[in-house]
N, C-alpha and C positions, 0 to 999 in steps of 0.2 A: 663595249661596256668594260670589258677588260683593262682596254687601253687607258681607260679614263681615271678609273679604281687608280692604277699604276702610276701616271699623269698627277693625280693628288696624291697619293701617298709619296712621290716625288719633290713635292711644294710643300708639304708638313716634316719631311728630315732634315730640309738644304735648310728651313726658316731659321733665325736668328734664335736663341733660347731667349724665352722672356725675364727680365730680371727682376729681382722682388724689392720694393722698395721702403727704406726704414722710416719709416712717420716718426720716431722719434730723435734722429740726426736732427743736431742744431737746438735741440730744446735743453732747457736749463735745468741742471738737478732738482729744484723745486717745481718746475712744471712738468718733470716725469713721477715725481713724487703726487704732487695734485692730478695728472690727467689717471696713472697706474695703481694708486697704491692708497690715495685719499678717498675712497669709498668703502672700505675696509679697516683702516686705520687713521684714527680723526690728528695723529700727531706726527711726525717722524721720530721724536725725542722715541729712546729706548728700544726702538726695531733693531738698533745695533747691536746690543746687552752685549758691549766690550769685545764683540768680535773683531778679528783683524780683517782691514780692508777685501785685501785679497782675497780670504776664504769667504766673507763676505759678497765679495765680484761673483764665483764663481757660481755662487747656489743662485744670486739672483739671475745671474746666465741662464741656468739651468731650467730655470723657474715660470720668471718674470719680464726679463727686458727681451728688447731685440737685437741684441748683439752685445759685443765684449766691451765696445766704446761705452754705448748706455749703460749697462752695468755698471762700469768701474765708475764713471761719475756716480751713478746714482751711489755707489758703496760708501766714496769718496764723503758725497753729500750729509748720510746717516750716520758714519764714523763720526764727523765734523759736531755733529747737534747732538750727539750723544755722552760726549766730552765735556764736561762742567767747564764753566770759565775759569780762567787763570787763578781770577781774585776770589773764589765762592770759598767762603767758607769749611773748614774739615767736615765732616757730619759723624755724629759720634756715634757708637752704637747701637745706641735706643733712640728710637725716633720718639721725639717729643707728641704728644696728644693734649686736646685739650683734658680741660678738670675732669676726672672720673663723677661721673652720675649718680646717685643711689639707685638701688633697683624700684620700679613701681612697685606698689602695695597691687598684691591679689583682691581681687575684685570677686567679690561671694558669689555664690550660683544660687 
């Protein structure tokens, strides 16, 4: 009984380690955005609020993704859509609203 105990635990050290593998290799910054991050967050726009890539990368490493590759895309990705277009207009400092409302009339008890 002994021998056998020994026998196996011989056959579980020599074994190869088993390796873990990234389900997210090979997927496109938006399908790590939709499969990760689109049930929590219906947009990407503004998940960036002007941080830079890198530190960026790092927290979603830390976080979120399954490796340093995923991450930097996905950072890459968010940076990317959080950046106004070239041609968009300044935005001044009052954001424009529609016509101000009157208040309702109180309503007697």
């Amino acid at each position: 009984m002994i021998l056998g105990t020994i026998a196996a635990a011989g056959v579980v050290l020599t074994a190869p380690p088993a390796s873990a593998q990234n389900l997210d290799a090979g997927k496109s910054p938006e399908k790590l955005f939709a499969d990760g991050c689109a049930s929590c967050h219906r947009s990407p726009r503004g998940l960036a609020k002007g941080r830079y890539s890198l530190t960026l990368s790092w927290f979603l490493q830390d976080h979120y993704s399954a490796g340093p590759d995923t991450a930097k895309a996905l950072a890459a990705y968010l940076v990317s859509v959080d950046t106004p277009p070239p041609n968009a207009p300044a935005k001044s400092g009052a954001k424009s609203r529609s016509k101000p409302h009157p208040p309702k009339p109180v309503q007697g008890q």
